[in-house]
C-alpha positions as CSV (number, residue, x, y, z in Angstrom):
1,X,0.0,0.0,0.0
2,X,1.7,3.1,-1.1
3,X,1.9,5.6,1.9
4,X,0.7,9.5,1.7
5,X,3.8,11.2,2.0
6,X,5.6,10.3,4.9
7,X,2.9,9.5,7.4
8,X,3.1,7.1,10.2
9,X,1.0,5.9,12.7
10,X,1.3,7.3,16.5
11,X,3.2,3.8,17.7
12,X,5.9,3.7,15.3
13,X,9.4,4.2,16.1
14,X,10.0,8.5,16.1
15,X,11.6,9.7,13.4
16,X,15.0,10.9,13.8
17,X,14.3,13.3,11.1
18,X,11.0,14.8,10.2
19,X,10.7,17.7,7.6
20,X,7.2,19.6,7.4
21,X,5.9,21.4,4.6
22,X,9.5,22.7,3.6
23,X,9.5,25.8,1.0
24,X,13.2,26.5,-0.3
25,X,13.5,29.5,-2.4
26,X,16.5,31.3,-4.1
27,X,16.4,34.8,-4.5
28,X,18.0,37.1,-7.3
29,X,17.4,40.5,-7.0
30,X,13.5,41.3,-5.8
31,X,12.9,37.7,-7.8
32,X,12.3,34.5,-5.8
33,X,12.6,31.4,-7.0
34,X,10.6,28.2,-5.1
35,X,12.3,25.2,-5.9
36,X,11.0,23.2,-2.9
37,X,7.0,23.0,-2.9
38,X,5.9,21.5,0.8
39,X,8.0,18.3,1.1
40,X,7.7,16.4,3.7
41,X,10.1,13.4,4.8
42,X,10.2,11.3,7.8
43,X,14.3,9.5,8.2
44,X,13.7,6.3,10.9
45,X,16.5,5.3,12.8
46,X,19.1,2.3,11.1
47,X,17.5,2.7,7.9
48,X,18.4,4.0,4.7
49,X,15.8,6.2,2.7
50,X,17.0,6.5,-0.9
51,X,16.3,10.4,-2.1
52,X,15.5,10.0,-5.9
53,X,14.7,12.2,-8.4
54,X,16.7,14.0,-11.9
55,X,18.8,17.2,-11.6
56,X,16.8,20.1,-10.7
57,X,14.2,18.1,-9.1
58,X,15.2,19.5,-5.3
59,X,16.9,16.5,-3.8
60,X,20.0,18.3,-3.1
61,X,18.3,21.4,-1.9
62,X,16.5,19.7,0.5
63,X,19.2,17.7,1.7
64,X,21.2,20.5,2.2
65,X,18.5,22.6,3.7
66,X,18.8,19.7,7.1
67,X,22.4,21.3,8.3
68,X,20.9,24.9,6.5
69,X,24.2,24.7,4.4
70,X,22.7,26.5,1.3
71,X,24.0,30.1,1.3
72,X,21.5,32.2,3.2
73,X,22.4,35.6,2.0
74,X,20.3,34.2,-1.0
75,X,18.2,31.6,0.3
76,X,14.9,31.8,1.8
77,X,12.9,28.8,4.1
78,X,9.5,30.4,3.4
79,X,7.9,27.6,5.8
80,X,8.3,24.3,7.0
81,X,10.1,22.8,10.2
82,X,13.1,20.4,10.2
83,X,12.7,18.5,13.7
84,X,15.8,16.6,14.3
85,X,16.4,13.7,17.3
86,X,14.8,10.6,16.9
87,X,13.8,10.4,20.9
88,X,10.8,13.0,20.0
89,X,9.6,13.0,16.2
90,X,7.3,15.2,15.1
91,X,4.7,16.7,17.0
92,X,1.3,18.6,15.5
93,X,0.6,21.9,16.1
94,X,-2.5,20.7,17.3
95,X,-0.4,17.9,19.3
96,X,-1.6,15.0,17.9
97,X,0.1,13.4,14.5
98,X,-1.4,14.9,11.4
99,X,-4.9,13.3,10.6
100,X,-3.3,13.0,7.0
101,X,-1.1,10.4,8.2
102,X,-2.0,6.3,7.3
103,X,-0.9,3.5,8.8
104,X,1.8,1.5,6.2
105,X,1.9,-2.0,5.4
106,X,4.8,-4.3,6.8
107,X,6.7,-3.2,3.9
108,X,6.5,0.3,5.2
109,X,7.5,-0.1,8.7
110,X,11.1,0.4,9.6
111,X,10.9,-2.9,11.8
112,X,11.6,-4.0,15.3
113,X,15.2,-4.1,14.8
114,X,15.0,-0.5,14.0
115,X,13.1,0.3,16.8
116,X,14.8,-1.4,19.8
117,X,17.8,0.4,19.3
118,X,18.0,4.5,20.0
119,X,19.7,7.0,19.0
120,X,22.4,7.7,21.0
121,X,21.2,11.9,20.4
122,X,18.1,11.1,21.6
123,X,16.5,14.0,23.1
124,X,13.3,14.7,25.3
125,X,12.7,17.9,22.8
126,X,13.6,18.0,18.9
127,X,15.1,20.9,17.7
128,X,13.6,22.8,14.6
129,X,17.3,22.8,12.2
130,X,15.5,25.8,10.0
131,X,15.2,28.2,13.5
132,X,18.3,27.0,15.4
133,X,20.9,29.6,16.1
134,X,24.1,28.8,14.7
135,X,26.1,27.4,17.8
136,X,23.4,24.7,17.6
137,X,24.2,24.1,13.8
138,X,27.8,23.8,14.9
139,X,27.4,21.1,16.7
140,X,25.2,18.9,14.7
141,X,27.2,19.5,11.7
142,X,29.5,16.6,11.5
143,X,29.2,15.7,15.2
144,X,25.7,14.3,15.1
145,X,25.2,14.3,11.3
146,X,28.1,13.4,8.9
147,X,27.5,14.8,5.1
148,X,29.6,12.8,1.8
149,X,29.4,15.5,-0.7
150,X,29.3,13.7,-4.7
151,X,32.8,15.4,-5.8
152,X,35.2,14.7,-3.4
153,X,38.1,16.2,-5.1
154,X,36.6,19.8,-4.8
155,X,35.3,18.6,-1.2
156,X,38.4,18.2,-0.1
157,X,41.7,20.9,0.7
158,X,44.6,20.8,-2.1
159,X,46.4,22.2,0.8
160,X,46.4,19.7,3.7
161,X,47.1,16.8,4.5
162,X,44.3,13.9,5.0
163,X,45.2,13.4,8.5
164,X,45.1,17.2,8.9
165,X,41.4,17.1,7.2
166,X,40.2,14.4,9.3
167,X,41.6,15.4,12.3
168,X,39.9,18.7,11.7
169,X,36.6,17.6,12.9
170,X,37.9,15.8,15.8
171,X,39.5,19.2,17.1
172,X,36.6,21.0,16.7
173,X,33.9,19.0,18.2
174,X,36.3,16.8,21.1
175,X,39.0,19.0,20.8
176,X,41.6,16.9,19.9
177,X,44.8,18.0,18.7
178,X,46.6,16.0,16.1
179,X,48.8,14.0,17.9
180,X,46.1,12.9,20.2
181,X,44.0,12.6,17.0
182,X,46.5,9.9,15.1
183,X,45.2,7.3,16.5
184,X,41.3,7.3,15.9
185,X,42.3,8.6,12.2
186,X,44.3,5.4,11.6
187,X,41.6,3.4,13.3
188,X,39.0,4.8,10.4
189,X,41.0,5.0,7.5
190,X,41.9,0.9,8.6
191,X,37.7,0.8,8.9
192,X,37.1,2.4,5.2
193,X,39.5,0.1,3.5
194,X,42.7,2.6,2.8
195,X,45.3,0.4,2.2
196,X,48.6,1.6,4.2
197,X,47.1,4.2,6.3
198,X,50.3,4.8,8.1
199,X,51.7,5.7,4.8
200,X,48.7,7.4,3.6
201,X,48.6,10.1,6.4
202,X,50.8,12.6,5.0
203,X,49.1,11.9,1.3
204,X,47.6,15.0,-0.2
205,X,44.2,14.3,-2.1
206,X,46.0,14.4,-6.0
207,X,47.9,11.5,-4.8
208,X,44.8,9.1,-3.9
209,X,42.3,7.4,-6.6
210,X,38.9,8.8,-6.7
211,X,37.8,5.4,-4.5
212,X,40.2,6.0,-1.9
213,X,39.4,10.0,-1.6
214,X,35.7,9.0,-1.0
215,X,36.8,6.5,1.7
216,X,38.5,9.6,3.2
217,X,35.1,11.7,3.0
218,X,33.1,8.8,4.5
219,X,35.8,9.0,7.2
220,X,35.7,12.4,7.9
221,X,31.6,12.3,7.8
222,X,31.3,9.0,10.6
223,X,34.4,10.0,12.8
224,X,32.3,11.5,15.5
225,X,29.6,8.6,15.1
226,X,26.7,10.9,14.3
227,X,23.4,9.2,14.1
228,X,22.3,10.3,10.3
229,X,24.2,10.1,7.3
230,X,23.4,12.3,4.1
231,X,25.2,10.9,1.4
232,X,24.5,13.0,-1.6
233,X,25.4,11.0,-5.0
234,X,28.9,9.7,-3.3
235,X,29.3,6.9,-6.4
236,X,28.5,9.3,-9.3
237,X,32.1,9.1,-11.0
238,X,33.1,6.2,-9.6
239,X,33.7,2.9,-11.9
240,X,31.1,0.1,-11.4
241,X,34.0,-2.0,-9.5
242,X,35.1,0.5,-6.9
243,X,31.1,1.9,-6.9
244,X,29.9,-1.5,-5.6
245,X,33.0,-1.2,-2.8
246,X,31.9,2.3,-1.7
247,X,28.3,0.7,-1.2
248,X,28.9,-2.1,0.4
249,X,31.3,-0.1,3.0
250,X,28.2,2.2,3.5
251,X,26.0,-0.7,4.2
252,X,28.8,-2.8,6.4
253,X,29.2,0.8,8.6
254,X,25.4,1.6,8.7
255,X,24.8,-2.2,10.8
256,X,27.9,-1.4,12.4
257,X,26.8,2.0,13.7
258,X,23.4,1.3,13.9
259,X,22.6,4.4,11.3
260,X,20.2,6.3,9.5
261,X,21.1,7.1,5.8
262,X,19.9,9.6,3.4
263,X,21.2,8.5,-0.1
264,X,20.6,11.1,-3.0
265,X,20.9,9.5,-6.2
266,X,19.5,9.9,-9.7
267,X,20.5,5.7,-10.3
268,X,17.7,3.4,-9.6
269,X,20.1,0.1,-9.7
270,X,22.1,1.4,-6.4
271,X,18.4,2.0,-4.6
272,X,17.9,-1.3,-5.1
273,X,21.2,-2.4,-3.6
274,X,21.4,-0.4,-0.3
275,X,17.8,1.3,0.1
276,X,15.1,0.2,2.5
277,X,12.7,2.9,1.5
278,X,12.7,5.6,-1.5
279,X,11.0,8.7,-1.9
280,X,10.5,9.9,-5.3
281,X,11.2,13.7,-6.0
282,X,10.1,15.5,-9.3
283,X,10.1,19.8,-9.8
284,X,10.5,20.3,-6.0
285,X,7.8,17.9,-5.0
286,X,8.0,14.9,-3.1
287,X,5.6,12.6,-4.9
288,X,5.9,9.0,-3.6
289,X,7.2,7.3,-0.5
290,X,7.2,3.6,-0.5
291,X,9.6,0.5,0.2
292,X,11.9,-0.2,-2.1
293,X,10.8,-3.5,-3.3
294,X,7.2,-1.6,-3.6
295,X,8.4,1.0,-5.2
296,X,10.0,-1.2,-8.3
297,X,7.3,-3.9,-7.9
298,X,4.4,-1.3,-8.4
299,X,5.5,2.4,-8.9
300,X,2.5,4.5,-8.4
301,X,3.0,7.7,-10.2
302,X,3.5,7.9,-14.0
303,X,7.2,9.8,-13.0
304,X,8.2,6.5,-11.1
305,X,7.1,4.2,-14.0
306,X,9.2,6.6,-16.3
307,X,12.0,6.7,-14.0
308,X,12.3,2.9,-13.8
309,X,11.9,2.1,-17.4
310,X,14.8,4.9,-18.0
311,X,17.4,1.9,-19.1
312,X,20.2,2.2,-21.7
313,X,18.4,1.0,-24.9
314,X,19.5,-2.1,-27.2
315,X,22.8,-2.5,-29.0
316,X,23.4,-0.2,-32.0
317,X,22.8,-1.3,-35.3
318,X,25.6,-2.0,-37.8
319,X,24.6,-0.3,-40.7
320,X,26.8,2.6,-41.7
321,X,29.7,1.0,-40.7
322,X,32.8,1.1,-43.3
323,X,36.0,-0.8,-44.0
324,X,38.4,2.1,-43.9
325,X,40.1,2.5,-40.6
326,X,39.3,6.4,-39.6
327,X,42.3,5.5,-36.7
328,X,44.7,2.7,-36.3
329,X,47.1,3.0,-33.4
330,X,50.0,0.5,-32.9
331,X,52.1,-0.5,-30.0
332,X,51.4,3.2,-28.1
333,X,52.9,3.7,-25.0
334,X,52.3,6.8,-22.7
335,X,54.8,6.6,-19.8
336,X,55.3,9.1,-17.3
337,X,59.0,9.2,-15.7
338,X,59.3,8.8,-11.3
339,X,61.7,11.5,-10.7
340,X,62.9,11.5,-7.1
341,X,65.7,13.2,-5.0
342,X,67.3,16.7,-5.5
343,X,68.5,16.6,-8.9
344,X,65.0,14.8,-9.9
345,X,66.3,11.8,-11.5
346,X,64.3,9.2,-13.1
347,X,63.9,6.4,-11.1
348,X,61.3,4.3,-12.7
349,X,58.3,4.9,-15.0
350,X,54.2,4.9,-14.4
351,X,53.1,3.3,-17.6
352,X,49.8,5.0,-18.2
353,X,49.3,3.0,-21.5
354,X,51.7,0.0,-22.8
355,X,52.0,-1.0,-25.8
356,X,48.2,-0.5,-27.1
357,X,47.6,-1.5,-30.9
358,X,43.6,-1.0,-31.9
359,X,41.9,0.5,-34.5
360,X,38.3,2.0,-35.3
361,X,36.4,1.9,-38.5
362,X,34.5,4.4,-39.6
363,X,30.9,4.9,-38.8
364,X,32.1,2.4,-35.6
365,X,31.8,3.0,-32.1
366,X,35.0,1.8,-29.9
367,X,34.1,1.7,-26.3
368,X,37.3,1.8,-24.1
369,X,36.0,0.1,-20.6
370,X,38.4,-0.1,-17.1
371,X,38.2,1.2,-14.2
372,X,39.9,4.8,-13.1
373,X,43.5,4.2,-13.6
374,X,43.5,1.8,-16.1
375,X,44.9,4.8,-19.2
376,X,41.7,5.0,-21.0
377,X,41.8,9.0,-20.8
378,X,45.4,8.8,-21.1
379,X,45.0,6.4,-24.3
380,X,42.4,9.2,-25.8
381,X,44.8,12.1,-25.3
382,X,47.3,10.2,-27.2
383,X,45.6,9.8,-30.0
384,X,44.1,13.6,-30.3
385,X,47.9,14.2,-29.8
386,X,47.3,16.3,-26.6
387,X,49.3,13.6,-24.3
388,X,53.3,12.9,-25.5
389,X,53.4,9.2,-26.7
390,X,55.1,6.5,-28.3
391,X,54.4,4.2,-30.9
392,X,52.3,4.9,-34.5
393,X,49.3,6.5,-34.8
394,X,47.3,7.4,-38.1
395,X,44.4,9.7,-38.8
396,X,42.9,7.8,-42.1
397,X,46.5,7.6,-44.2
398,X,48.1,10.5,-41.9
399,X,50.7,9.4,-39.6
400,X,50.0,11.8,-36.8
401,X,52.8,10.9,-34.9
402,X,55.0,12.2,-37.6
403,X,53.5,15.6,-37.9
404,X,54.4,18.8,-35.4
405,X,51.8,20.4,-33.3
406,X,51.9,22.8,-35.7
407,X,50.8,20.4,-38.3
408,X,48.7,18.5,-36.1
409,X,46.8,21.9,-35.6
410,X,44.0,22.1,-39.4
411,X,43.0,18.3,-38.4
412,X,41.7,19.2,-34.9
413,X,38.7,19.8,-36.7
414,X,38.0,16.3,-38.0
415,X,38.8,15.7,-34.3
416,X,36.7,16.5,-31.0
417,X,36.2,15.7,-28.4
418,X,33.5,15.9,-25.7
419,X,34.7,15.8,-21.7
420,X,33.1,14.3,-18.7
421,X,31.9,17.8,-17.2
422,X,30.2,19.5,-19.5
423,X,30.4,22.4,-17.4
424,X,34.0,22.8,-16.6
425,X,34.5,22.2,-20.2
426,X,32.4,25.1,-21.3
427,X,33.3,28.9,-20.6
428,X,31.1,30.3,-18.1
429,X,32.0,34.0,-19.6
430,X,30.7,33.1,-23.4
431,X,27.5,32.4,-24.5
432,X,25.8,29.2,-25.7
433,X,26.4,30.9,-29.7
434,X,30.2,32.1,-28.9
435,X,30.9,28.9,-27.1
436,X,29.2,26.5,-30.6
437,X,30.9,28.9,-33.1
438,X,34.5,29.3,-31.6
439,X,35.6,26.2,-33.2
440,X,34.8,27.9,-36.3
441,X,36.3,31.3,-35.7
442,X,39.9,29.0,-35.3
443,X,39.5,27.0,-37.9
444,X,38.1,30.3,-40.3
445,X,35.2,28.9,-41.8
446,X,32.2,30.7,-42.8
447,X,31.3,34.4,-42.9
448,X,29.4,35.8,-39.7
449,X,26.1,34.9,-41.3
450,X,26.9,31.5,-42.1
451,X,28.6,30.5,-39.2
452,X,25.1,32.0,-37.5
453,X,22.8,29.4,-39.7
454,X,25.4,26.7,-39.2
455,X,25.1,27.3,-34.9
456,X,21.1,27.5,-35.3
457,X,21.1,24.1,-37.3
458,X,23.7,22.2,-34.7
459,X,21.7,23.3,-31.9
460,X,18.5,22.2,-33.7
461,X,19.6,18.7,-34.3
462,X,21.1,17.9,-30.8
463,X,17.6,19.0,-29.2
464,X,18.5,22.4,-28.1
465,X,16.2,25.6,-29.0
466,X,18.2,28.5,-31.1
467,X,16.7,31.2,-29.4
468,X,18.4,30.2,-26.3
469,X,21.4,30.5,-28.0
470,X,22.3,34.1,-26.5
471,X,22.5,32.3,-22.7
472,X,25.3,31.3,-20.8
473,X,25.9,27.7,-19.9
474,X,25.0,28.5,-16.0
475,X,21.6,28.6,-17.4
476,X,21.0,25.2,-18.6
477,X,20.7,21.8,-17.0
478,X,23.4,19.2,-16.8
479,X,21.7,17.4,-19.9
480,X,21.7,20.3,-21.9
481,X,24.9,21.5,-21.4
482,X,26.1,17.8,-22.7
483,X,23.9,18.7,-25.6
484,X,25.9,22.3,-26.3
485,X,29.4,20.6,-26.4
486,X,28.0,17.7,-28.6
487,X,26.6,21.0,-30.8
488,X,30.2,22.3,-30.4
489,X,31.8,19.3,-32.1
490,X,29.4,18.9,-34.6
491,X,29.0,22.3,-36.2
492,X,32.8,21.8,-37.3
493,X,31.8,18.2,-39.5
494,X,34.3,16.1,-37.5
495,X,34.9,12.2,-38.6
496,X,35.9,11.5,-35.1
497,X,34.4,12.4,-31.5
498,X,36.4,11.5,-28.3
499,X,33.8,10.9,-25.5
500,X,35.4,10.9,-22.4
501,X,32.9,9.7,-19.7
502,X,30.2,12.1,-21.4
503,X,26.8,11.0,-19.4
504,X,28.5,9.7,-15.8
505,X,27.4,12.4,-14.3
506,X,23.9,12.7,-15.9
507,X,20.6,11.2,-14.5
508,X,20.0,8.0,-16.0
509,X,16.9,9.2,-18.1
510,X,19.0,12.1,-19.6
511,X,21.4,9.6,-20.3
512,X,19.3,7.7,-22.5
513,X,18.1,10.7,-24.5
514,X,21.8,11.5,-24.9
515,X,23.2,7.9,-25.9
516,X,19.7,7.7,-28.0
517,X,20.8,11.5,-29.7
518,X,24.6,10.0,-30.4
519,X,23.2,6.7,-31.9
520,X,21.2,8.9,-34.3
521,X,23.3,11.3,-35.4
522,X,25.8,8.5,-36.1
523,X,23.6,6.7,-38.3
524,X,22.9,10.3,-39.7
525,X,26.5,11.4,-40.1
526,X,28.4,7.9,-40.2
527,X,30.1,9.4,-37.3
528,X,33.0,7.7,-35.5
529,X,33.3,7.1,-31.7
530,X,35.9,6.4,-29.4
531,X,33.7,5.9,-26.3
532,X,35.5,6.3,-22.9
533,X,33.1,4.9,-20.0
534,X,32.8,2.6,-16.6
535,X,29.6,2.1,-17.1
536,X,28.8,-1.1,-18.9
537,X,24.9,-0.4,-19.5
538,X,25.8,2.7,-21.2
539,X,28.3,0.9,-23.8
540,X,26.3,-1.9,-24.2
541,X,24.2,0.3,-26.0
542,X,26.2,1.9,-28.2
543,X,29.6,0.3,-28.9
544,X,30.1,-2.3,-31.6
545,X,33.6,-3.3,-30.9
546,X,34.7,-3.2,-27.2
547,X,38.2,-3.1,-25.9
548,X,39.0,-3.7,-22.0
549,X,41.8,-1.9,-19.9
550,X,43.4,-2.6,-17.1
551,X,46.8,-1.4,-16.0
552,X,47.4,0.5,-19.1
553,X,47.1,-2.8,-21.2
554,X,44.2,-4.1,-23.4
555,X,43.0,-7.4,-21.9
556,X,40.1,-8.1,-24.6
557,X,39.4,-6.8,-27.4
558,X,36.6,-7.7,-29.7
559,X,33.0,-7.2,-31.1
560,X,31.1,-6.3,-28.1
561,X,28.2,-8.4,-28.7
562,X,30.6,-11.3,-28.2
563,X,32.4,-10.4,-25.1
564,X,29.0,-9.4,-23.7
565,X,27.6,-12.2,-24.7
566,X,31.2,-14.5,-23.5
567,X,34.1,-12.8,-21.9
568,X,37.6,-14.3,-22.0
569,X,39.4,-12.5,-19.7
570,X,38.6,-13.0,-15.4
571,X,39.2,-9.0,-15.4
572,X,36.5,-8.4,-18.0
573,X,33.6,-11.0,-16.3
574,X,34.1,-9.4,-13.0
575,X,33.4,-6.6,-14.3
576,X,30.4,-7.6,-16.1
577,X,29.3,-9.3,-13.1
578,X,29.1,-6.2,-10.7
579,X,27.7,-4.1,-13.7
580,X,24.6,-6.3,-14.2
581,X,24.6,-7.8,-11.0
């Protein structure tokens, strides 16, 4: 039985959170903006509520809005009440729970287990997190609720140390210095799986994996043991391999610590995998709240059903496809020297990529799968020539590696590429039109007028409207923006597109209208794709020949139907296993 809301009945376990009719607003100038329309959200006690929903649906926002860490100079909590401490839960204004409220089925109920064991906050009054003054928010933040923020590379300092960063919280809420601090730091980066944490210590975040410096956030966030966990998209850019680590940590720590977990995530196959309830979000509006096998057994609301169905569709057709090889590589090595000591002498090499020989027809996709170290960026700047390398590479019949960046330079245009982050990629000081017709400017093609059509027409067939042309990327969504680079590269005719990890950090239904948009405009074009991913759904669907990496090698290499279908390697059917597990 699907619940209203978040209502429970007056002998369930109290809530350790309860939000109320919450209006979030962002204001800009005398404008304000509601993007939070009364949601309301009960968190129980050891459980994790998933908090789903596609960017620009709220999710975030109201996340952030429990510790109030939106900026207030432009935020404004119009109503609502945030009542924190699961020893009170909410209370009516009338007293009595809200008529509203129905009693859930078993699937509902966060359990016995659940409730025979308190929170060791408990308190006999809650406190409203919107009206607290802020030595109150000081102490909850990171003392009594922990926060993993989804890029941990901006999260964390450049500057200092991780000992310094986790220590940090432990001075401020036990006052600990750092000496007296060592310990319990070495204890938790033992319990999040860093391997030598005695070395790791004095490590600065550049020098750790994108696994290891979310281990280090989940550290920081459950150092202080707080009773609620927000975790907001931690496994985003994360490769399936390390992404089913960082889950099954959370869930190994959340029995441990007897938890309550708020996990905000646009990807329905992790709910399914750590969630014991979900609560749907659309355009600031909570509008279901179920259990998770409810919620994918019979999705109420035609958002849900959408939501659900949003898959990666079937395997690209192979019409199109030629014999000439658009790029051939052979035996290319990308090796970066170990300097150590005062005069900085070589001491060994990091071999990026080693020895790599492949090649991609045209009209052919080429997905490049491993997991984050494995040289499969590395491998792509080698072939657009913006890595030094080692070994042959040809553009059609031009031997690249023969050529000077100077002549390198008039083929960049039969060459693009399209990054990961469509937003760092794109200049927040241009507009959308500048930011398409640049390439063009370079390159000199077209008079102003014709370089005007040629911008209106890319934009028209990647899905963008040409009147928006004269905004600025800080204006669109994270789908769209994905939508103005792919209009970038295309306006110039290329023959080949680099796609470096170009939907990981899009909601899984933009995805598909993006990997749907590529597919077309390949069979369109006969376009050529070097497709750089983790995510095996996503290359499923469009790659015809597949090529795995590990350790800057290839390990199997072959039509991707076939090593779908059956892999050779151990490598490769592990990580098919945890992909489509």
């Amino acid at each position: 039985m699907k619940t209203t809301s978040t209502g429970k009945p007056r002998k369930a376990p109290a809530p350790l959170i309860s939000i109320r009719d919450l209006h979030v607003a962002f204001r800009q100038g005398e404008k304000e903006n509601e993007v939070v329309h009364g949601a309301d959200l009960d968190i129980f006690p050891n459980e994790t509520l998933a908090l789903v929903g596609e960017s620009g649906s709220g999710k975030t926002v109201t996340a952030s809005s429990i510790l109030r860490l939106l900026p207030e100079s432009n935020v404004t909590y119009s109503r609502g009440r945030i009542h924190f401490r699961s020893g009170a839960g909410y209370v009516h204004d009338s007293g009595q729970i809200p008529a509203s409220s129905k009693a859930p089925d078993a699937g509902h109920s966060p359990g016995p287990e659940r409730d025979s064991i308190p929170s060791r906050n408990s308190s006999p009054e809650p406190i409203d997190l919107l009206s607290a003054p802020d030595s109150i928010l000081m102490t909850v933040r990171g003392n009594e609720i922990g926060m993993i923020f989804q890029e941990p590379m901006s999260s964390l300092n450049p500057l200092h140390t991780i000992e310094k960063q986790i220590a940090e919280t432990l001075f401020i809420h036990r006052g600990l210095s750092l000496e007296q601090s060592r310990p319990v730091v070495l204890e938790w980066l033992q319990k999040v799986g860093i391997r030598d944490p005695e070395q790791r210590l004095k490590a600065y975040p550049h020098q750790l994996s994108g696994g290891e410096r979310q281990r280090v956030m989940i550290a920081m966030a459950l150092i202080n043991e707080p009773g609620l966990l927000i975790a907001d998209e931690p496994t985003t850019s994360l490769d399936v391999t390390i992404q089913a680590q960082i889950l099954d940590l959370l869930k190994k720590l959340r029995e441990e610590m007897h938890l309550a977990v708020l996990f905000i995530t646009h990807d329905l196959s992790i709910v399914r995998r750590i969630a014991d309830r979900v609560a749907v979000m659309q355009d600031g509006n909570i509008i279901e709240t179920a259990a998770t096998e409810e919620i994918f057994r019979s999705p109420q609301h035609e958002y849900t059903k959408a939501l659900i169905a949003a898959e990666p569709g079937e395997a690209p057709k192979a019409s199109g496809v030629g014999s000439d090889e658009i790029v051939k590589i052979e035996n290319l090595k990308v090796w970066f020297p170990i300097q150590r000591g005062f005069l900085r002498l070589t001491k060994g090499y990091i071999k990026a990529v080693d020895g790599v020989s492949l090649s991609v027809r045209r009209g052919q996709t080429l997905g490049i799968v491993g997991e984050s170290g494995s040289g499969k960026t590395t491998l792509g700047k080698a072939i657009l020539r913006l890595e030094h390398s080692e070994g042959e590479i040809f553009f059609g019949s031009t031997a690249l590696h023969q050529l000077s960046d100077k002549e390198v330079r008039p083929l960049r245009r039969s060459m693009q590429v399209i990054f990961q982050d469509p937003y760092g990629s794109l200049s927040p000081r241009l507009t959308v039109e500048r930011i398409i017709g640049e390439g063009m400017e370079v390159h000199n093609i077209g008079e102003k007028g014709d370089r005007e059509e040629r911008i209106i027409a890319a934009m028209r067939e990647v899905g963008l409207d040409p009147e928006t042309r004269h905004r600025f990327p800080n204006e669109f969504s994270g789908g769209q923006r994905q939508r103005i680079a792919l209009a970038r590269a295309l306006v110039l005719k290329p023959d080949l597109i680099i796609l470096d990890e170009p939907t990981s950090s899009l909601d899984r239904s933009i995805q598909f209208q993006v990997i749907e948009l590529l597919k077309e405009l390949q069979q369109r074009h006969r376009l050529t794709y070097l497709f750089i991913s983790h995510d095996l759904k996503v290359v499923k669907s469009l790659a015809h020949e597949l090529a795995i990496m590990k350790d800057g090698k290839v390990v199997e290499h072959g039509p991707a139907a076939e090593i779908f279908r059956n892999p050779q390697n151990d490598y490769t059917r592990e990580l098919l296993r945890t992909a489509f597990e």
